[in-house]
C-alpha positions, 0 to 999 in steps of 0.5 A: 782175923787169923782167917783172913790173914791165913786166907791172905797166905794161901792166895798168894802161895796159890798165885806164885804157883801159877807163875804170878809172882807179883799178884802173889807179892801183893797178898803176901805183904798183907799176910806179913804185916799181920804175921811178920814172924813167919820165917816161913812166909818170909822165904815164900815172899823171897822166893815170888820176889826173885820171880817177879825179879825184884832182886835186892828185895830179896836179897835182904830178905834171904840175908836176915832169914839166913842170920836166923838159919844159918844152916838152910842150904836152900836159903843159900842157894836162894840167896845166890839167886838174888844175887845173881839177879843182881849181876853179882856173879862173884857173891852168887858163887860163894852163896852156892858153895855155903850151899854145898858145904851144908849139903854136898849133894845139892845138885841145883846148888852144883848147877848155879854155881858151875853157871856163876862161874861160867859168867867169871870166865872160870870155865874149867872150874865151872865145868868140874862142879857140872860135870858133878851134877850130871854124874849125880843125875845123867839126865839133868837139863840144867847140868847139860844145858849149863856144859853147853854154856860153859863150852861156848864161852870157851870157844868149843861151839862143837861141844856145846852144840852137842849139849843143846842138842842134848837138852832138846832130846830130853825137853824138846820145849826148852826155850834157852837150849833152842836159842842157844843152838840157833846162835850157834848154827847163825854163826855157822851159817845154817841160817834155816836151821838157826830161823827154826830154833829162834822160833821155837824159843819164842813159841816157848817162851815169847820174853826172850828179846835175843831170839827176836832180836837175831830172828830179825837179823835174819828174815832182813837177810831173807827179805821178810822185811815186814816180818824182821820188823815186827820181831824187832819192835818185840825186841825192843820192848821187852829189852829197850836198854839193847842199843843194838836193837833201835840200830839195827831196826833203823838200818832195815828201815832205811833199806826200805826207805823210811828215812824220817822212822830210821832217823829217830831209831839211831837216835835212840840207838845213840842215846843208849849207846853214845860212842857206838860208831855204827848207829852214828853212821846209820844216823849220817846216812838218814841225815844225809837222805834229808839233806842235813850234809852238815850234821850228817858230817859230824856223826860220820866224823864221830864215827871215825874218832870213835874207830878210825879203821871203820870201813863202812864210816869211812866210805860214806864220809867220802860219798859226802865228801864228794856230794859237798864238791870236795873231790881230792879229800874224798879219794883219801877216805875212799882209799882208806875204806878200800884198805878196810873193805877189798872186797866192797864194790860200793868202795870201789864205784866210788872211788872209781867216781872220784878218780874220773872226776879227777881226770883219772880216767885209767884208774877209774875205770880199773876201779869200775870193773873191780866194784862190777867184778864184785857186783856184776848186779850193782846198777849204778856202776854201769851207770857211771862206767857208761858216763866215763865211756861216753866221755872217751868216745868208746860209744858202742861200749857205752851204750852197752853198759847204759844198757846193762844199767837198764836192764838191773834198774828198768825204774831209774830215769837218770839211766835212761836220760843218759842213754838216751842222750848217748843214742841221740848224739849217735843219731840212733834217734828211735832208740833214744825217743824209746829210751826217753819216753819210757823215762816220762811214764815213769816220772813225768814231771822230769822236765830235762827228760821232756826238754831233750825228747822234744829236741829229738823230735825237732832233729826227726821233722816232727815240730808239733810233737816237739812243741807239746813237749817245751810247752809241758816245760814251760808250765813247770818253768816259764823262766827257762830262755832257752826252752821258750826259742825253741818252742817258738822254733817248733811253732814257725 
């Protein structure tokens, strides 16, 4: 009946006033089957299309109302709408200027178009069309927002800060003028401020996959790593065609060790994004935590065909290269990642790894005390230091670099057992049972720890303790010779 058709009209202009564009959809195709020539009805669709981003629907629905009304301005910004939803900034443009020229003053038309051509790169054309707006009406948000815009795309970050800062004064719950303002301060570093305004865009409007996207880069960079992910995971579903997104998730995840969850990240990161070099390099590194060297090989490898200068490919393919027992090729890629990356101590402790190796003992540990210049904290570098000490008979410096090891690593046994080695060999043999048994809490199943205490105690007369050492050994390692004559040692 005419009633319930009318009744089908009303709903759905009631719905899309509500911000429920594809409720009212529904509601307004049942209406137009029974009154498809209610141009009115029409552009009401049109317009619940465009909010419900069901773009090339409502662009052909604007181009026929148009052929019908060829002299609505609104149709043609509308039309613009559409278009622009479509990516066809260019189109859009033109759809704004047909706007204009039926109605000069239309300050949204004004609008539309200084941002469409913003998105061409005619920045000094877009801002002379905004700066209309603004003089038509001084306190128009979307004209100050849009200036912002148009400034920071040119580069003028100050001016388009000022604009933001404009636009909140006026509407302090604009989402878009706070992450704008936040990607501004983060490229500044005011990191505080930039966290703040992210936040607010979200609280404004919880859509907005970049502002949980760049809130997550940050709180990783604090430390909140629980908090990065959970923006991050917002992220990817409200955005999952953003590469960087999976990527950056599966670097945070392997911080964090999660190896297996970082790993498939990178690959969904890589199937969005096939030749982005860093999510090859992020799935080289997961692959190379599991052991699956030769694959791992083959992204980093990727990695460097796609950008060859990669400090970071680079570098890592050099640290496999040296975990394959490939030594000379290795310092080739850490001398090419220093060029690249000055002022990376993990470049330089590597180097300087592959340098001792090689006998290169002077350059090497040229190249330790540059990577502990850069990271006084960087543990495993006094770890090595301390190896290439050790070997040139520098024992008291030696013992001090273990020493500063432990201290930055009190939790690796590897840094432990060398220190305890390097103390029992000095015959500081307290401080090596010191040493080796702090090593044991930690991990007491490390059977060459347990071996090298019970040889400590063998040299201190105490052949009891000695044994229940060798004999933990053995029950791990039956087939261990060596260990077996020395427990039948420690019984006579």
């Amino acid at each position: 009946s005419p009633e319930h058709n009318e009744a089908h009209n009303n709903l759905a202009l009631t719905l899309h006033a509500l911000h429920r564009p594809v409720e009212a959809l529904e509601h307004f195709t049942a209406y137009l089957d029974a009154e498809p020539g209610d141009n009115t009805a029409w552009y009401s669709y049109a317009l619940a299309l465009i909010d419900a981003e069901e773009y090339e629907e409502a662009a052909a629905v604007c181009e026929r109302l148009i052929l019908d009304d060829p002299k609505n301005a609104a149709l043609h910004y509308d039309y613009g709408r559409a278009l622009a939803g479509l990516g066809r900034y260019g189109d859009a443009a033109e759809a704004n200027r047909r706007a204009l020229l039926l109605q000069p003053s239309f300050i949204k038309a004004m609008n539309n178009l200084g941002f469409m051509l913003t998105l061409e790169g005619k920045i000094e054309e877009a801002l002379a069309w905004l700066d209309q707006a603004l003089l038509r009406d001084p306190e128009n948000e979307g004209a100050l927002f849009n200036i912002g815009f148009a400034h920071g795309n040119a580069g003028r970050m100050d001016k388009a800060e000022e604009k933001f800062r404009d636009v909140l004064r006026l509407n302090p719950r604009h989402a878009r003028a706070h992450l704008n303002l936040g990607l501004i301060l983060e490229a500044r570093g005011d990191k505080d401020e930039a966290i703040g305004h992210f936040r607010s865009a979200i609280e404004m409007e919880p859509t907005l996959a970049l502002a949980h996207h760049n809130l997550a880069g940050l709180l990783r960079e604090r430390g909140d790593n629980e908090e990065a992910l959970r923006h991050y995971r917002s992220a990817f579903e409200r955005d999952p065609t953003n590469p960087n997104t999976p990527k950056n998730m599966g670097f945070l995840l392997s911080d964090l060790g999660r190896v297996e969850e970082a790993r498939a990240l990178f690959e969904q990161a890589l199937a969005l994004a096939p030749d982005d070099a860093d999510a090859h390099v992020g799935l080289g590194d997961a692959l190379t935590d599991q052991g699956a060297l030769d694959t791992a090989r083959s992204h980093y490898e990727t990695a460097l065909q796609r950008a060859p200068e990669h400090g970071v490919a680079l570098r890592q393919y050099a640290f496999l290269l040296m975990r394959q027992g490939n030594t000379n090729e290795a310092l080739t890629y850490f001398e090419r990642a220093i060029e690249q990356l000055p002022e990376d101590a993990g470049a330089h402790c590597g180097y300087a790894d592959a340098l001792f190796a090689r006998g290169r003992t002077e350059a090497a540990e040229t190249h330790y005390n540059r990577a502990l210049d850069l990271y006084p904290e960087f543990a495993l570098a006094w770890n090595n230091y301390g190896d290439l000490l050790s070997r040139a008979g520098r024992i008291e410096e030696a013992i001090e670099a273990y020493n500063s090891a432990r201290e930055l690593a009190p939790n690796n046994t590897d840094i432990l057992l060398n220190l305890g080695r390097l103390y029992a060999r000095e015959k500081q043999l307290d401080e090596a049972i010191d040493a080796l048994e702090t090593a044991l809490r930690l991990e007491p199943e490390n059977l060459r720890v347990r071996a090298l205490l019970g040889d400590i105690l063998m040299e201190k007369g105490n052949a009891p303790a000695a044994l229940r050492e060798y004999q933990r050994v053995l029950l791990e390692r039956p087939d261990w010779q060596e260990i077996r004559e020395k427990a039948e040692a420690a019984r006579q």
